[in-house]
C-alpha positions in Angstrom: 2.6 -10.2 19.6 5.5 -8.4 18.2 5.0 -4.9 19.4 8.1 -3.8 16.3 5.8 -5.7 14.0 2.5 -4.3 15.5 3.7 -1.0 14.9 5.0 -1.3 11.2 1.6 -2.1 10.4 0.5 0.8 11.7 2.4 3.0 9.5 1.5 1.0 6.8 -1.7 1.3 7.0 -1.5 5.0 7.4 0.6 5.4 4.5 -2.4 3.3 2.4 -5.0 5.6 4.0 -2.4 8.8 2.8 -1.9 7.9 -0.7 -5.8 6.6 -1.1 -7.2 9.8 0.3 -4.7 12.2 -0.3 -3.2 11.8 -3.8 -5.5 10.6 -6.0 -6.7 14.6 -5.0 -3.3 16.0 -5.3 -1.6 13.3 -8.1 -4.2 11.2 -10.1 -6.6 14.1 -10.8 -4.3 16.7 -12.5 -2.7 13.8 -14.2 -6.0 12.6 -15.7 -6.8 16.0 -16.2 -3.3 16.9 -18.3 -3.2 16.7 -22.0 -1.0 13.7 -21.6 -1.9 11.0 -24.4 -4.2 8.2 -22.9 -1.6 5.9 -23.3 0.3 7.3 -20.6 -2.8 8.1 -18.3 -4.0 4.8 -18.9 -0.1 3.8 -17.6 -0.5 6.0 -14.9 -3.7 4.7 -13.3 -2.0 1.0 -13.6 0.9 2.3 -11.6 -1.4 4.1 -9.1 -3.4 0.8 -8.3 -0.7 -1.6 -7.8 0.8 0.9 -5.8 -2.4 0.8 -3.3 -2.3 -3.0 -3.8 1.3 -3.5 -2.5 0.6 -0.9 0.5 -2.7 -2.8 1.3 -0.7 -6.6 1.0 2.1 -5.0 2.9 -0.3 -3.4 5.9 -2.0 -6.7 6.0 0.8 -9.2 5.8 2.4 -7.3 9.0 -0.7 -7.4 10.6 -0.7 -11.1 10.4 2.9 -11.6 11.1 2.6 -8.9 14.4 -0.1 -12.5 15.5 1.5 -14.5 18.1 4.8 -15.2 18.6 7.2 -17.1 16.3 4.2 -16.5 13.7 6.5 -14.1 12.1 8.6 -16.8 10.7 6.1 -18.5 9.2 4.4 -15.7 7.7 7.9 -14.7 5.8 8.1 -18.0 4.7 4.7 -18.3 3.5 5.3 -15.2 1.0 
């Protein structure tokens, strides 16, 4: 196990657990809630979810790649 990788996830993962829990409170709600035209809120909420995606792929690709060693490699390839 790569301890390096082992503790990217980590922080990954905590940064997915920040921006689910704490902004959608502090960003998504006063966006929805601002006179902005749909359009853009719809925009907005797009944004915001493949945001959380990429922080969810990224927390679980390192968790797969922090596996055994020399898995790293094949897990880089493999994206």
């Amino acid at each position: 196990m790569s301890i390096a990788i082992a503790v990217a996830s980590a922080l990954s993962a905590l940064t997915l657990i920040a921006h689910i829990l704490g902004g959608g409170t502090e960003i998504m709600i006063p966006v929805l809630a601002s006179e902005l035209i749909p359009y853009l809120k719809a925009i907005m909420l797009v944004i915001w979810h493949a945001i959380t995606m990429i922080f969810l792929i990224n927390s679980l690709a390192l968790i797969y790649g922090a596996g055994k060693p020399g898995q790293s490699k094949q897990a880089i390839s493999s994206l």
